[in-house]
Jmol script that loads the backbone (N, CA, C; Angstrom):
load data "model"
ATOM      1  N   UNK A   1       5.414 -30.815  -6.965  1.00  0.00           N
ATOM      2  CA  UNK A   1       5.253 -29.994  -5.784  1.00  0.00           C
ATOM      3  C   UNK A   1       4.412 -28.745  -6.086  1.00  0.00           C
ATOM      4  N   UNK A   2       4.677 -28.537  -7.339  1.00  0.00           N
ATOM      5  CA  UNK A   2       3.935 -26.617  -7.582  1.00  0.00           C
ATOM      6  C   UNK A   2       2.649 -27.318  -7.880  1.00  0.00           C
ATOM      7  N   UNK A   3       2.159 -28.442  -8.653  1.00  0.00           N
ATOM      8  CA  UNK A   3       0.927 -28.647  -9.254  1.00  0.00           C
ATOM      9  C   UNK A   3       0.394 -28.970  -7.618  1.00  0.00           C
ATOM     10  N   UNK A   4       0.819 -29.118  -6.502  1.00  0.00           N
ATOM     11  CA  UNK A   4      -0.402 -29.165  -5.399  1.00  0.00           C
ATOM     12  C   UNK A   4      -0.291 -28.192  -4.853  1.00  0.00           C
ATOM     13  N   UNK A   5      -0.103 -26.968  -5.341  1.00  0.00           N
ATOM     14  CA  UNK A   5      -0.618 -25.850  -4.547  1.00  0.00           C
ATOM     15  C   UNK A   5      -1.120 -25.281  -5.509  1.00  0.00           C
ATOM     16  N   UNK A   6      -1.807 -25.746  -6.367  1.00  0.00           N
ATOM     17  CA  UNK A   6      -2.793 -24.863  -7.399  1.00  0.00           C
ATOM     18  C   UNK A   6      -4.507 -25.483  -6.951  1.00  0.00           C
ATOM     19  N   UNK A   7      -4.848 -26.193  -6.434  1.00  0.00           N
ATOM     20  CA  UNK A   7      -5.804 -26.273  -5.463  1.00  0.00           C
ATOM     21  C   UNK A   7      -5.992 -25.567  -4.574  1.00  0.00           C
ATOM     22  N   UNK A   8      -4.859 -25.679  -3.357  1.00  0.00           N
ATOM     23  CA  UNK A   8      -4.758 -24.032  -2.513  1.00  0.00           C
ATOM     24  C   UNK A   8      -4.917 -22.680  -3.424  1.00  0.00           C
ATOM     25  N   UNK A   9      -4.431 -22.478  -4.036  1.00  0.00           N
ATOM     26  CA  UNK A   9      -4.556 -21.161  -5.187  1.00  0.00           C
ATOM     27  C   UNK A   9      -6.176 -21.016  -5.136  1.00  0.00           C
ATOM     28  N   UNK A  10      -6.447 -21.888  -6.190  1.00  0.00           N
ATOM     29  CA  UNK A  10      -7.876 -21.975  -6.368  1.00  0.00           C
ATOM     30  C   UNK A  10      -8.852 -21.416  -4.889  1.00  0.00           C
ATOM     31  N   UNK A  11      -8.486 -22.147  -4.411  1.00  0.00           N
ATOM     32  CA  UNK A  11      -9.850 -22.379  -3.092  1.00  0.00           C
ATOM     33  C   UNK A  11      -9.364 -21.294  -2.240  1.00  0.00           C
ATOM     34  N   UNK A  12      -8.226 -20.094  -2.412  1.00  0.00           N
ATOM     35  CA  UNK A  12      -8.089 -18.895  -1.770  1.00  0.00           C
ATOM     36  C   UNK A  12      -8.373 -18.140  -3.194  1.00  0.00           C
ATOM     37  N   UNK A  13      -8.429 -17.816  -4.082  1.00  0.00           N
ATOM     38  CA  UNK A  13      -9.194 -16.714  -5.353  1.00  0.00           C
ATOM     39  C   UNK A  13     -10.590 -16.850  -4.964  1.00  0.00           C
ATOM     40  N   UNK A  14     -11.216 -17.912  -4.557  1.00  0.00           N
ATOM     41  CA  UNK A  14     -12.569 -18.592  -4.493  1.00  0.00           C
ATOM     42  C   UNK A  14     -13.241 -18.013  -3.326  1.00  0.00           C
ATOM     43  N   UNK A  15     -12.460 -18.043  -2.405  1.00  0.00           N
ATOM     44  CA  UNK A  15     -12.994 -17.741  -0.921  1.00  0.00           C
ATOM     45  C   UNK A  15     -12.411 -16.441  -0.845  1.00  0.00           C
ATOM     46  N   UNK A  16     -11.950 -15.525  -1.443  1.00  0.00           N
ATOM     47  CA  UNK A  16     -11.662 -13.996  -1.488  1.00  0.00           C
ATOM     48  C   UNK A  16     -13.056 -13.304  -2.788  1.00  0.00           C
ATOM     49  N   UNK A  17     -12.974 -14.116  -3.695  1.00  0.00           N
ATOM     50  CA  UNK A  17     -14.188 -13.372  -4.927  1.00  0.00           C
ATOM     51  C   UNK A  17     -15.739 -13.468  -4.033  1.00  0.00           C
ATOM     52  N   UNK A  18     -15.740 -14.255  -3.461  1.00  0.00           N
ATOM     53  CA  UNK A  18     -16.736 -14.843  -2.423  1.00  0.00           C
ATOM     54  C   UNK A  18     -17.067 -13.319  -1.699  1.00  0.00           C
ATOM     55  N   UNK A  19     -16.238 -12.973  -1.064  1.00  0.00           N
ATOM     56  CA  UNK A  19     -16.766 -11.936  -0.014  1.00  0.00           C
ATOM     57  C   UNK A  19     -16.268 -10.252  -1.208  1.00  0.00           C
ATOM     58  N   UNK A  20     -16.340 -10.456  -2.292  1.00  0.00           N
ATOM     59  CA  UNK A  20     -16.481  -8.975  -2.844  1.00  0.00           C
ATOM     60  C   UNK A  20     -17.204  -9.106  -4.476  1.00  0.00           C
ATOM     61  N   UNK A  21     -17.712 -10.094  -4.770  1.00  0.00           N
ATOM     62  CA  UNK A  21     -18.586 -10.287  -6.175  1.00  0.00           C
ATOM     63  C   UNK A  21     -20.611 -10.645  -5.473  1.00  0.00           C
ATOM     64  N   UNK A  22     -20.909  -9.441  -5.923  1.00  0.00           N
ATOM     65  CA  UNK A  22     -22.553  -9.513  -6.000  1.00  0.00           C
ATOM     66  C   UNK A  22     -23.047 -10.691  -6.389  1.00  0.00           C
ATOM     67  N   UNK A  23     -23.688 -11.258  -5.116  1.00  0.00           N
ATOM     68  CA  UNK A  23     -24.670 -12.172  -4.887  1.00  0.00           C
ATOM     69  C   UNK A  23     -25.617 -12.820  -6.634  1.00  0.00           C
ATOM     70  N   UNK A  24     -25.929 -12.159  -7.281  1.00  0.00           N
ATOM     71  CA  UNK A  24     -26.436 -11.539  -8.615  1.00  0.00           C
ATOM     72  C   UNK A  24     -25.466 -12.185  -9.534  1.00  0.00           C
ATOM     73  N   UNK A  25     -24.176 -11.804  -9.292  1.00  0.00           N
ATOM     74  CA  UNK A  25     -23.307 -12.040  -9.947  1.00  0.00           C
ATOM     75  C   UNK A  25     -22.244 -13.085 -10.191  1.00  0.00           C
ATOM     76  N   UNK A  26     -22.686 -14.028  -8.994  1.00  0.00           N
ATOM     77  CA  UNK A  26     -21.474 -15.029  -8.728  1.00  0.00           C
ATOM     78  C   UNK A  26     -21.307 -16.230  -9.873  1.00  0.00           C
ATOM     79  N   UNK A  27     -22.254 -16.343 -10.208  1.00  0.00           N
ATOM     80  CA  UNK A  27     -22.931 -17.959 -10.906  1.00  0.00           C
ATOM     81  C   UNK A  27     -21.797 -17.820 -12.631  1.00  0.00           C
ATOM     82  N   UNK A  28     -22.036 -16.401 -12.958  1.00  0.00           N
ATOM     83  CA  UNK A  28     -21.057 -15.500 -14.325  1.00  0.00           C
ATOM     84  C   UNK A  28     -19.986 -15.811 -13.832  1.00  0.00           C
ATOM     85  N   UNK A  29     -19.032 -15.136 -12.553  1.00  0.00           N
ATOM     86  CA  UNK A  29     -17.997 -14.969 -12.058  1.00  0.00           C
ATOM     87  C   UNK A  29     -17.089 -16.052 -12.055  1.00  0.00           C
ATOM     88  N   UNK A  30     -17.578 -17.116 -11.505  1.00  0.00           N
ATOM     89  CA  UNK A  30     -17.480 -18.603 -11.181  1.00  0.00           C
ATOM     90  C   UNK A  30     -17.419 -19.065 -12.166  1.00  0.00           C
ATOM     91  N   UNK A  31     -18.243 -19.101 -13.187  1.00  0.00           N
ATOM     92  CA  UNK A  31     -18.200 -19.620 -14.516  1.00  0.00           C
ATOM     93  C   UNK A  31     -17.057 -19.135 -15.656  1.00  0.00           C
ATOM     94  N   UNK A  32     -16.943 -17.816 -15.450  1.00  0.00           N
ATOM     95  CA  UNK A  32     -15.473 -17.688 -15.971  1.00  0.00           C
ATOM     96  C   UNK A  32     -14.637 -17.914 -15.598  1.00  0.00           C
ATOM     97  N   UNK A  33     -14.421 -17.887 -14.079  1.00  0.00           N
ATOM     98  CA  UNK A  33     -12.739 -18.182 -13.559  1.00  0.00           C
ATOM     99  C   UNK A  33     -12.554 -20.502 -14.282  1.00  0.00           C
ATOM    100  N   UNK A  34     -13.800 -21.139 -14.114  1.00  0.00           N
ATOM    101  CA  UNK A  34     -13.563 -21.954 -14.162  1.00  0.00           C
ATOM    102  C   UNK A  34     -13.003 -21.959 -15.928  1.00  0.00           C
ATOM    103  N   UNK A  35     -13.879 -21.470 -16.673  1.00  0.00           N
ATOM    104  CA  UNK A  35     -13.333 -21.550 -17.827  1.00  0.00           C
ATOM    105  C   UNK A  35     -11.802 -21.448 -18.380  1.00  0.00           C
ATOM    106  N   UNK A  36     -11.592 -20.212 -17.283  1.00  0.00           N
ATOM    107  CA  UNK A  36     -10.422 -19.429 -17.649  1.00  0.00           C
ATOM    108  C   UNK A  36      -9.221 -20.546 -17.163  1.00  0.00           C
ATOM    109  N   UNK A  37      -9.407 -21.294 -16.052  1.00  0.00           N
ATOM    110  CA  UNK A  37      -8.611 -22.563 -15.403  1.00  0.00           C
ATOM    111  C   UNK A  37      -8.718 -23.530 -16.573  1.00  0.00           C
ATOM    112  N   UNK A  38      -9.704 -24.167 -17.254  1.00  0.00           N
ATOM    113  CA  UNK A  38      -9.615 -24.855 -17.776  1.00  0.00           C
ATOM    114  C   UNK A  38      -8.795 -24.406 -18.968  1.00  0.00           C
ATOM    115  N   UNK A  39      -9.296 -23.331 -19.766  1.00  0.00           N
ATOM    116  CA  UNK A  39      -8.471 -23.380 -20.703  1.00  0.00           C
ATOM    117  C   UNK A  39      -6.935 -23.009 -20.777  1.00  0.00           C
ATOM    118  N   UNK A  40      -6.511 -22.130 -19.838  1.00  0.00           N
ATOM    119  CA  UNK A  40      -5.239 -22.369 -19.283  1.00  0.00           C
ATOM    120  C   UNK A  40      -4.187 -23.192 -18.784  1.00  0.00           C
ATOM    121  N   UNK A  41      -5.019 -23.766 -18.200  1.00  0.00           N
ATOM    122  CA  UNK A  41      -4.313 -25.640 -18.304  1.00  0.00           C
ATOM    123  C   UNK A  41      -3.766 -26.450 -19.376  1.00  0.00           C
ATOM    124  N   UNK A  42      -4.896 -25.950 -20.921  1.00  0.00           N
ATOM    125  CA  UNK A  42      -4.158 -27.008 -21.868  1.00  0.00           C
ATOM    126  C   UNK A  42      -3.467 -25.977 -22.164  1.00  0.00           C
ATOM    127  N   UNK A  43      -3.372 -24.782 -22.355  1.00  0.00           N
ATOM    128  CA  UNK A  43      -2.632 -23.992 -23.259  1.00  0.00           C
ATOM    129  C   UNK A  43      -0.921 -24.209 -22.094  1.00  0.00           C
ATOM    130  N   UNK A  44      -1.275 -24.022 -20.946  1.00  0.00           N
ATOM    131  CA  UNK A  44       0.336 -24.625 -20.108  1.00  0.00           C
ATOM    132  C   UNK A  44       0.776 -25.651 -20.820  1.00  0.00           C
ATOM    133  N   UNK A  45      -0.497 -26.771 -20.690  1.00  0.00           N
ATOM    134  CA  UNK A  45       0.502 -27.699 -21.161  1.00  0.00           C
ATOM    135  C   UNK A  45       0.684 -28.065 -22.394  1.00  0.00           C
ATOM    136  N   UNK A  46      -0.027 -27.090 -23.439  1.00  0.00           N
ATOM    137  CA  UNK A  46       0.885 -27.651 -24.859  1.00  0.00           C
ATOM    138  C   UNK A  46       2.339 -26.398 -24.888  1.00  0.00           C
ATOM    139  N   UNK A  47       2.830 -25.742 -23.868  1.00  0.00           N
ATOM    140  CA  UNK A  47       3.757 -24.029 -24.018  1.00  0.00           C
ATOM    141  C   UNK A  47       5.262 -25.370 -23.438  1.00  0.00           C
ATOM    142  N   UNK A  48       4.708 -25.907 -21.816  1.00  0.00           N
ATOM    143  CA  UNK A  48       5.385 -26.962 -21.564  1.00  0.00           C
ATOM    144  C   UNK A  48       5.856 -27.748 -21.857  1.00  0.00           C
ATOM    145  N   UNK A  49       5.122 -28.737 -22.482  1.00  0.00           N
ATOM    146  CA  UNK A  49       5.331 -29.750 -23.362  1.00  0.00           C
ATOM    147  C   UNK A  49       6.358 -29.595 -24.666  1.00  0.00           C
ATOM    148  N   UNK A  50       6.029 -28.446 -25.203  1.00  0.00           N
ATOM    149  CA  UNK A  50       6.928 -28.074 -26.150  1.00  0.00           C
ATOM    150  C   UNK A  50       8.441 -27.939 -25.387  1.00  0.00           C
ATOM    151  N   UNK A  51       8.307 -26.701 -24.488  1.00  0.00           N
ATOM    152  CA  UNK A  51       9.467 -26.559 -23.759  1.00  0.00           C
ATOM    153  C   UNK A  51      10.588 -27.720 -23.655  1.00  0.00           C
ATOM    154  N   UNK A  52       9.849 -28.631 -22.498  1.00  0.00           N
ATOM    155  CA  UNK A  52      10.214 -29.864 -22.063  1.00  0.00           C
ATOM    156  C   UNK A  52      11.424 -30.559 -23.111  1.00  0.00           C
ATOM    157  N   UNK A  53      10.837 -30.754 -24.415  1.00  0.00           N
ATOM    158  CA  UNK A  53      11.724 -31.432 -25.378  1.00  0.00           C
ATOM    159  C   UNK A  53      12.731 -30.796 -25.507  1.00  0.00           C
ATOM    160  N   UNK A  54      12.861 -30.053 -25.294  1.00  0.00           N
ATOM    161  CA  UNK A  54      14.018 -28.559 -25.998  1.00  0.00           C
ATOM    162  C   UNK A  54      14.903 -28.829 -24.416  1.00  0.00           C
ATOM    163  N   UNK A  55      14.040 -28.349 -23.306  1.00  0.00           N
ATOM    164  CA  UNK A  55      15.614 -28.265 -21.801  1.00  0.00           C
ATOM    165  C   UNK A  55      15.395 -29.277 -21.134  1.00  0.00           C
ATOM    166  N   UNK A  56      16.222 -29.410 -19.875  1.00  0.00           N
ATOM    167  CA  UNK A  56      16.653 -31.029 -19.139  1.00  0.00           C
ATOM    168  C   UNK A  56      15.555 -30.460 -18.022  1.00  0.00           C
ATOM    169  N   UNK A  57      14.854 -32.066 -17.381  1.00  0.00           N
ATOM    170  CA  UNK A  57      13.799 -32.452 -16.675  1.00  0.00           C
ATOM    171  C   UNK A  57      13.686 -31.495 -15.628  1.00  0.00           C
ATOM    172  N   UNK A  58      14.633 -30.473 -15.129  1.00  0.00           N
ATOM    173  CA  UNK A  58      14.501 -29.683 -13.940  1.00  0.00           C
ATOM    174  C   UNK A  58      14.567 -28.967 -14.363  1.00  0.00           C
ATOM    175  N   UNK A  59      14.847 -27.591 -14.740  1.00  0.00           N
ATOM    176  CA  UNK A  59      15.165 -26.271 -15.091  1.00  0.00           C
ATOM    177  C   UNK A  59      13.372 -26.167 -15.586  1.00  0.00           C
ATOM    178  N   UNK A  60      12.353 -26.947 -16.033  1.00  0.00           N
ATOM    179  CA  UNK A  60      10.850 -25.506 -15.904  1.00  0.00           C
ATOM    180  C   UNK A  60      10.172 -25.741 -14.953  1.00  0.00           C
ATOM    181  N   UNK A  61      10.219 -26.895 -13.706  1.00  0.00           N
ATOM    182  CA  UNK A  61       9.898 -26.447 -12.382  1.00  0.00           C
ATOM    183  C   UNK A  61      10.251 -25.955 -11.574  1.00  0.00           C
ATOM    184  N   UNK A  62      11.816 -25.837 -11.727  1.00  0.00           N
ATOM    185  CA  UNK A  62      12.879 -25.285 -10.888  1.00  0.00           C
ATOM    186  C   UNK A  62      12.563 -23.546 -11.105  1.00  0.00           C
ATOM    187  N   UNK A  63      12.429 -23.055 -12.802  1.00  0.00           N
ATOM    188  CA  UNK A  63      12.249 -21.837 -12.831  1.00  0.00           C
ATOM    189  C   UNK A  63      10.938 -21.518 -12.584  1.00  0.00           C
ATOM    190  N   UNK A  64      10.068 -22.153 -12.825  1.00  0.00           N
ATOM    191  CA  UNK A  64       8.557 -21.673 -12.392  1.00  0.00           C
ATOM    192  C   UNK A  64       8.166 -21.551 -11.144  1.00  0.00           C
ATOM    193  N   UNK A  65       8.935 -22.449 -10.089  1.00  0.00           N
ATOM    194  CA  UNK A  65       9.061 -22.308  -8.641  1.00  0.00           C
ATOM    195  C   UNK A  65       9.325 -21.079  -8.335  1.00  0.00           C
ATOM    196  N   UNK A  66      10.550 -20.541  -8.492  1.00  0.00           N
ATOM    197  CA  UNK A  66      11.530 -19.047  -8.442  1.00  0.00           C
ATOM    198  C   UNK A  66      10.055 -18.237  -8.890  1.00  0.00           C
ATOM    199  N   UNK A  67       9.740 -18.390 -10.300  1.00  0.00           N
ATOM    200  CA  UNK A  67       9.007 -17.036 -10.468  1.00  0.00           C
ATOM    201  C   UNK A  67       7.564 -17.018  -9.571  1.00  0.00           C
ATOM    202  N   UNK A  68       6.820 -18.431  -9.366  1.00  0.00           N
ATOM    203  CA  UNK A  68       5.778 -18.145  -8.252  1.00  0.00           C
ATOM    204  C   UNK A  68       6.041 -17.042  -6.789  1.00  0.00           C
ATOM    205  N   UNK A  69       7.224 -18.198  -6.743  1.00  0.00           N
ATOM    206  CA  UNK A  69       7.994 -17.394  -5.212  1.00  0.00           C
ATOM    207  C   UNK A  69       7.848 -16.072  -5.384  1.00  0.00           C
ATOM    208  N   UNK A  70       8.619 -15.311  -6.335  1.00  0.00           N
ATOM    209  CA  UNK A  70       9.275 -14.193  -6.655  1.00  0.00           C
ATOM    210  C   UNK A  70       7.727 -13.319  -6.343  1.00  0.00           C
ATOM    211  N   UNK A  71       6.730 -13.854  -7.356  1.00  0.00           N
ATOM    212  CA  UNK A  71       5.343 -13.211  -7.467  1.00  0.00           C
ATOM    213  C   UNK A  71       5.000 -12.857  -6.117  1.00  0.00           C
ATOM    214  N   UNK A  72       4.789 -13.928  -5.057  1.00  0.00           N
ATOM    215  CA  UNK A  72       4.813 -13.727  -4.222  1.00  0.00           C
ATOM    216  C   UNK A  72       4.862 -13.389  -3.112  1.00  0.00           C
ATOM    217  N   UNK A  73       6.200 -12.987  -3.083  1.00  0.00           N
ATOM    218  CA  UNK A  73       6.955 -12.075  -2.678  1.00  0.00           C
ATOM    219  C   UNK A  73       6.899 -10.727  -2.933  1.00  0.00           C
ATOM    220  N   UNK A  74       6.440 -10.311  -3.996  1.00  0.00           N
ATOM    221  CA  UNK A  74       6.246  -9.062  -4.926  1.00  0.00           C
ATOM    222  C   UNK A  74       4.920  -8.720  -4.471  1.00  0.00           C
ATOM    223  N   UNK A  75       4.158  -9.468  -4.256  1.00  0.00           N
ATOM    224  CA  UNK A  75       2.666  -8.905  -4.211  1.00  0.00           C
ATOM    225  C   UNK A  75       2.384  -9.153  -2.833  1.00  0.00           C
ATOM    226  N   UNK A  76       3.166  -9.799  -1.916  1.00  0.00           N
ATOM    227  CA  UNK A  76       2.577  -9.811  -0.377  1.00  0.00           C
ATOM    228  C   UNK A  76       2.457  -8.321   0.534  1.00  0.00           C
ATOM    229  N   UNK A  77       3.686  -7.536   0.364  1.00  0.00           N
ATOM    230  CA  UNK A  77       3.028  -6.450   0.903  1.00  0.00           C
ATOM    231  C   UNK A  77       1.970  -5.180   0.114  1.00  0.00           C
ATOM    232  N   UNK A  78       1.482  -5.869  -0.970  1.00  0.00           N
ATOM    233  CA  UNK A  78       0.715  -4.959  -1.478  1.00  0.00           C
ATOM    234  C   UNK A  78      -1.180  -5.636  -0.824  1.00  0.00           C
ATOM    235  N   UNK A  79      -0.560  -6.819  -0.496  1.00  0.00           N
ATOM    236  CA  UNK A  79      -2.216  -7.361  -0.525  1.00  0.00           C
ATOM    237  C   UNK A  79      -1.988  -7.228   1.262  1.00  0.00           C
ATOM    238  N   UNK A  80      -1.156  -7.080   1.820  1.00  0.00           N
ATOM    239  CA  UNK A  80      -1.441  -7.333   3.037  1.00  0.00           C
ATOM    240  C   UNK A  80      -2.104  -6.025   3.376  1.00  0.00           C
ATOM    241  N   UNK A  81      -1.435  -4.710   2.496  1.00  0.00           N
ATOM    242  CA  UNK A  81      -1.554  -3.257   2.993  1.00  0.00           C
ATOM    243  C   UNK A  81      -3.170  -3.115   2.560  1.00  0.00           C
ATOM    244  N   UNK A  82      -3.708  -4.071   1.515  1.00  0.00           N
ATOM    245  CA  UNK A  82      -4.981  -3.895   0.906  1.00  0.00           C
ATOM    246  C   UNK A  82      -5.801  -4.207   1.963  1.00  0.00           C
ATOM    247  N   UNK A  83      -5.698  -5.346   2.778  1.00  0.00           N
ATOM    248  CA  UNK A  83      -6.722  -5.991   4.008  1.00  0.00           C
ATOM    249  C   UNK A  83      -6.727  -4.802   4.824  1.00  0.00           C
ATOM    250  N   UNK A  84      -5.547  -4.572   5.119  1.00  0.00           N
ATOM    251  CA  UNK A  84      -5.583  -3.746   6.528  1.00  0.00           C
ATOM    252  C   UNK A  84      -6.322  -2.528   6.331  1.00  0.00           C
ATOM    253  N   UNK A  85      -6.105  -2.195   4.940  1.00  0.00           N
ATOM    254  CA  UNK A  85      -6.995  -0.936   4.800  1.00  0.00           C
ATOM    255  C   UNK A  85      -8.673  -1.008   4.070  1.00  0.00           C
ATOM    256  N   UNK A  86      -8.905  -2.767   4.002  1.00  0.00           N
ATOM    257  CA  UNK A  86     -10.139  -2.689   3.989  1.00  0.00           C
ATOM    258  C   UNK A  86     -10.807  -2.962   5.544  1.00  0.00           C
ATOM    259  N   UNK A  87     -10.168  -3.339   6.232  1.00  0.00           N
ATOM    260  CA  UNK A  87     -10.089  -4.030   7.651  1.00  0.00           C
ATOM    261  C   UNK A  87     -10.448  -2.717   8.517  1.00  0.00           C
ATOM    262  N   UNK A  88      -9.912  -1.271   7.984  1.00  0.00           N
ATOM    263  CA  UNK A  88     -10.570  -0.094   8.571  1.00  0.00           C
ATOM    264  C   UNK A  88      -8.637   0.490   9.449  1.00  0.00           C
ATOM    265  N   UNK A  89      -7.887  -0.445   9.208  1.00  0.00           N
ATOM    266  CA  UNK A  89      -6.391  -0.073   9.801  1.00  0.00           C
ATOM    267  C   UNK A  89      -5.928   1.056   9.307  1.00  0.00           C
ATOM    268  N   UNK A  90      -5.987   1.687   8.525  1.00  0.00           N
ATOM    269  CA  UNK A  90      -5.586   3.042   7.927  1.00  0.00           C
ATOM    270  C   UNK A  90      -6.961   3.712   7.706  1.00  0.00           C
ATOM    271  N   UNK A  91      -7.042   4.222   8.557  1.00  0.00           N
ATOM    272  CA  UNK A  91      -8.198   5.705   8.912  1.00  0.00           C
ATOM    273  C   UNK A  91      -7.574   7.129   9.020  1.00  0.00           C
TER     274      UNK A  91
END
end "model"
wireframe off; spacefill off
backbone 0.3
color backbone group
């Protein structure tokens, strides 16, 4: 369930760097975030993998769920207050 919303993830970082990284600059930008995905991926999954052997089949999606959520949750009214005040709402 969490690994299909890391596409959504992606394609909202993507379509937000989009409207605030220089034209000049995107081709660099792009090229690192992809790097940075790729190599983050194996390094998850050799941190996981290890994990996995050690606790039972639910408890590291079950907790990684919680802490996305949690993130989430934690950072929604900071990004919402960010739009509104790039949006021109706090003048």
């Amino acid at each position: 369930m969490l690994s299909a919303a890391i596409p959504l993830v992606q394609a909202a970082v993507t379509a937000h760097l989009q409207s605030f990284v220089d034209p000049a600059m995107m081709g660099r930008v792009f090229g690192f975030m992809g790097s940075m995905y790729a190599g983050l991926m194996s390094l998850g999954s050799l941190l996981f993998g290890l994990l996995a052997d050690g606790a039972p089949a639910w408890t590291l999606p079950t907790l990684c769920g919680a802490a996305v959520a949690l993130f989430g949750v934690m950072f929604l009214p900071r990004m919402i207050s960010s739009h509104r005040r790039e949006a021109g709402c706090f003048k």
